[in-house]
ROLUMKE-860085 format. One record per residue (C-alpha): x, z, y; residue number from 1. Coordinates in steps of 0.2 Angstrom, whole numbers, m for minus. Layout:
ATOM       X       Z       Y   resi
ATOM       X       Z       Y    NUM
...
This chain:
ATOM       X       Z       Y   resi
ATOM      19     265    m116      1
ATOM      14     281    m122      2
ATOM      m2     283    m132      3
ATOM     m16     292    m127      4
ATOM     m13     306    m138      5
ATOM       6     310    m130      6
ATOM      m4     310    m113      7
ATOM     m17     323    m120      8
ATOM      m2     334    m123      9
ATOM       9     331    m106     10
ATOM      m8     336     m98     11
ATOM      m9     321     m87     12
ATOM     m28     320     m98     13
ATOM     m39     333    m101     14
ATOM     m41     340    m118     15
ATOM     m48     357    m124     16
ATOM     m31     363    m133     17
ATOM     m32     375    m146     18
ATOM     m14     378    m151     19
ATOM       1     373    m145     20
ATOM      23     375    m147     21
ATOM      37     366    m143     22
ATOM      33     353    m156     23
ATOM      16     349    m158     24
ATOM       0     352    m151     25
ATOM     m22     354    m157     26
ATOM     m35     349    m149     27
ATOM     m53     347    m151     28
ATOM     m57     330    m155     29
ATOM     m73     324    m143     30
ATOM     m82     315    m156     31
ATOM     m84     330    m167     32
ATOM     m90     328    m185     33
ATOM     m93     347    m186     34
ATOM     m90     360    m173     35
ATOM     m72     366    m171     36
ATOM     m67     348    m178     37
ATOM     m48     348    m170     38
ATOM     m34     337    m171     39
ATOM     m16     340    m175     40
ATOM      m1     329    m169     41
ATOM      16     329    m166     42
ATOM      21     330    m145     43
ATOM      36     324    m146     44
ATOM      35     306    m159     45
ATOM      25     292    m157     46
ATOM      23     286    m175     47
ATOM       7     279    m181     48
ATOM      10     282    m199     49
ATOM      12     300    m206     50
ATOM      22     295    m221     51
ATOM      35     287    m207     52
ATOM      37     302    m200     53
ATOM      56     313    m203     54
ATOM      53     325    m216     55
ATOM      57     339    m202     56
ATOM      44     335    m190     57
ATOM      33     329    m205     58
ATOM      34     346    m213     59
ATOM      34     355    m197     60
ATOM      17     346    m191     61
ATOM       8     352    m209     62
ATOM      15     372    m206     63
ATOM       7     370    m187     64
ATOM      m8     362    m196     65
ATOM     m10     375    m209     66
ATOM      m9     388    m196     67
ATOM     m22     380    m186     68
ATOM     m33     379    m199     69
ATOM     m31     398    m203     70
ATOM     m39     400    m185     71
ATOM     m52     387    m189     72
ATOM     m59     396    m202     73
ATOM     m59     412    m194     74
ATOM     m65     407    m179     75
ATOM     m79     394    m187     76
ATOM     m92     399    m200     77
ATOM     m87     387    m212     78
ATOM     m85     384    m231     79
ATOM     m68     376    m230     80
ATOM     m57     368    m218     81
ATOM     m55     348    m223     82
ATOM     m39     338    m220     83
ATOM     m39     320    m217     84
ATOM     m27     309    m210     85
ATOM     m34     291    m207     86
ATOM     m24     286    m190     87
ATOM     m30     270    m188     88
ATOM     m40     272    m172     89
ATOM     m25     280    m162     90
ATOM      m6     271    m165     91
ATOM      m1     290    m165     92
ATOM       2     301    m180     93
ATOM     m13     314    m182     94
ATOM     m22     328    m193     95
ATOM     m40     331    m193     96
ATOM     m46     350    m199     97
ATOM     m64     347    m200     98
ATOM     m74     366    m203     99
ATOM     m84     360    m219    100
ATOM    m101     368    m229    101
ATOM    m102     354    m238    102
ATOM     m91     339    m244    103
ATOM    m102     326    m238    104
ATOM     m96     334    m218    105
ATOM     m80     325    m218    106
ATOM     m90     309    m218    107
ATOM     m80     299    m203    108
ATOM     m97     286    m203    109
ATOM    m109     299    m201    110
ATOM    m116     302    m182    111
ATOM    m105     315    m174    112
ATOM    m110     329    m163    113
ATOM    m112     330    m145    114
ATOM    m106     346    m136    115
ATOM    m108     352    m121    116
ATOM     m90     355    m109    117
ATOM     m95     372    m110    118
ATOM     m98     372    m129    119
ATOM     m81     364    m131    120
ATOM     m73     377    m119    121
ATOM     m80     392    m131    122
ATOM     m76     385    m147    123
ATOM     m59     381    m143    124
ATOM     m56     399    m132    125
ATOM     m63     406    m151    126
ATOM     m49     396    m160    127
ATOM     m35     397    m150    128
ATOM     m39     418    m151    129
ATOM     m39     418    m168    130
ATOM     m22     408    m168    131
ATOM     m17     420    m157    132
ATOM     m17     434    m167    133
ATOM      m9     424    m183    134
Protein backbone atom coordinates (compact mmCIF):
# COMPACT_ATOMS: atom_id res chain seq x y z
CA UNK A 1 0.00 0.00 0.00
CA UNK A 2 1.65 3.09 -0.76
CA UNK A 3 2.33 5.65 1.94
CA UNK A 4 0.96 8.74 2.23
CA UNK A 5 3.93 10.56 1.11
CA UNK A 6 3.98 8.54 -2.49
CA UNK A 7 0.24 9.72 -2.69
CA UNK A 8 1.40 13.34 -1.94
CA UNK A 9 3.66 13.13 -5.01
CA UNK A 10 1.19 10.98 -7.59
CA UNK A 11 -1.09 14.02 -6.78
CA UNK A 12 -3.97 11.86 -5.73
CA UNK A 13 -3.53 14.33 -2.14
CA UNK A 14 -3.07 17.70 -2.19
CA UNK A 15 0.19 19.21 -1.06
CA UNK A 16 1.64 22.75 -1.75
CA UNK A 17 4.79 21.45 -3.80
CA UNK A 18 7.74 23.46 -3.98
CA UNK A 19 10.13 21.59 -6.23
CA UNK A 20 9.91 18.76 -8.16
CA UNK A 21 11.90 16.15 -11.08
CA UNK A 22 11.82 12.89 -12.13
CA UNK A 23 13.02 11.47 -8.83
CA UNK A 24 11.99 13.36 -5.95
CA UNK A 25 9.69 15.71 -4.90
CA UNK A 26 9.33 19.05 -1.77
CA UNK A 27 6.53 19.99 -0.13
CA UNK A 28 5.64 22.09 2.61
CA UNK A 29 5.11 20.03 5.68
CA UNK A 30 1.42 21.25 7.22
CA UNK A 31 2.49 21.23 10.76
CA UNK A 32 5.22 23.80 10.15
CA UNK A 33 7.84 24.46 12.83
CA UNK A 34 8.91 27.67 11.09
CA UNK A 35 7.51 29.03 7.87
CA UNK A 36 8.82 27.49 4.72
CA UNK A 37 9.45 24.33 6.83
CA UNK A 38 9.38 21.73 3.52
CA UNK A 39 9.85 18.19 3.21
CA UNK A 40 12.14 16.17 0.89
CA UNK A 41 11.48 12.47 -0.34
CA UNK A 42 12.31 10.30 -2.88
CA UNK A 43 9.02 9.63 -5.59
CA UNK A 44 9.97 6.74 -6.66
CA UNK A 45 11.17 4.17 -3.12
CA UNK A 46 9.32 3.53 -0.26
CA UNK A 47 12.01 2.94 2.29
CA UNK A 48 11.51 4.21 5.76
CA UNK A 49 15.09 4.28 6.69
CA UNK A 50 17.51 6.85 4.81
CA UNK A 51 20.68 4.87 5.50
CA UNK A 52 18.61 1.91 3.59
CA UNK A 53 18.21 3.73 0.91
CA UNK A 54 20.85 2.95 -2.62
CA UNK A 55 23.64 5.06 -2.55
CA UNK A 56 22.23 6.68 -6.10
CA UNK A 57 19.02 7.61 -4.99
CA UNK A 58 20.52 8.30 -1.39
CA UNK A 59 22.91 10.86 -2.92
CA UNK A 60 20.57 12.04 -5.36
CA UNK A 61 17.84 12.84 -2.71
CA UNK A 62 20.75 15.15 -0.67
CA UNK A 63 21.65 17.22 -4.24
CA UNK A 64 17.56 17.84 -4.66
CA UNK A 65 17.55 18.68 -0.86
CA UNK A 66 20.60 21.04 -1.07
CA UNK A 67 19.10 22.76 -3.88
CA UNK A 68 15.77 23.10 -2.14
CA UNK A 69 17.40 24.63 0.57
CA UNK A 70 19.25 27.25 -1.59
CA UNK A 71 15.52 28.42 -2.48
CA UNK A 72 14.67 28.20 1.24
CA UNK A 73 17.00 30.50 2.15
CA UNK A 74 16.47 32.88 -0.47
CA UNK A 75 13.08 32.88 -0.43
CA UNK A 76 12.72 32.81 3.57
CA UNK A 77 14.33 35.31 5.90
CA UNK A 78 16.14 33.02 7.77
CA UNK A 79 19.62 32.52 9.63
CA UNK A 80 20.15 29.00 8.25
CA UNK A 81 18.32 26.24 6.81
CA UNK A 82 18.24 23.13 9.32
CA UNK A 83 18.41 19.49 8.20
CA UNK A 84 16.85 16.71 10.17
CA UNK A 85 15.83 13.38 9.19
CA UNK A 86 13.83 11.64 12.06
CA UNK A 87 11.24 9.50 9.78
CA UNK A 88 9.42 7.83 12.38
CA UNK A 89 5.99 9.30 12.02
CA UNK A 90 5.90 8.41 8.15
CA UNK A 91 7.37 4.55 6.95
CA UNK A 92 8.72 6.72 3.95
CA UNK A 93 12.18 8.16 3.72
CA UNK A 94 12.04 12.07 4.30
CA UNK A 95 14.11 15.41 4.82
CA UNK A 96 13.11 18.28 6.83
CA UNK A 97 14.72 21.98 5.71
CA UNK A 98 13.40 23.82 8.55
CA UNK A 99 14.34 28.08 7.97
CA UNK A 100 16.18 28.66 11.34
CA UNK A 101 17.10 32.15 13.62
CA UNK A 102 17.76 30.35 16.17
CA UNK A 103 18.93 26.62 17.11
CA UNK A 104 16.18 26.09 19.53
CA UNK A 105 13.62 26.46 15.96
CA UNK A 106 14.37 22.91 14.96
CA UNK A 107 12.74 21.78 18.25
CA UNK A 108 10.15 18.89 16.86
CA UNK A 109 8.21 19.24 20.49
CA UNK A 110 7.81 22.76 20.28
CA UNK A 111 3.91 23.99 19.22
CA UNK A 112 4.02 24.41 15.35
CA UNK A 113 2.58 27.09 13.42
CA UNK A 114 -0.77 27.29 11.80
CA UNK A 115 -0.97 28.92 8.39
CA UNK A 116 -3.58 29.81 6.47
CA UNK A 117 -4.16 27.85 2.68
CA UNK A 118 -3.40 31.01 1.31
CA UNK A 119 -0.26 31.51 3.43
CA UNK A 120 0.97 28.19 2.31
CA UNK A 121 0.16 28.98 -1.30
CA UNK A 122 2.61 32.34 -1.06
CA UNK A 123 5.34 30.74 0.68
CA UNK A 124 5.56 27.74 -1.45
CA UNK A 125 4.85 30.10 -4.90
CA UNK A 126 8.07 32.09 -3.22
CA UNK A 127 10.22 28.84 -2.99
CA UNK A 128 9.45 27.11 -5.86
CA UNK A 129 10.50 30.67 -7.80
CA UNK A 130 13.50 30.98 -6.17
CA UNK A 131 14.32 27.25 -7.16
CA UNK A 132 13.42 28.10 -10.32
CA UNK A 133 15.91 30.37 -10.99
CA UNK A 134 18.77 27.91 -9.48
Amino acid sequence: MATIFTRIAKGEIPSFKVAEDDNYYAFLDINPMAKGHTLVIPKNVENDYIFNLDPETYAGLCQFARKVAIAIKAAIPCQRVGVAVLGMEVPHTHIHLVPLQTEADMDFRKAKLSLTNEEFKQIAGSIASEYEKL
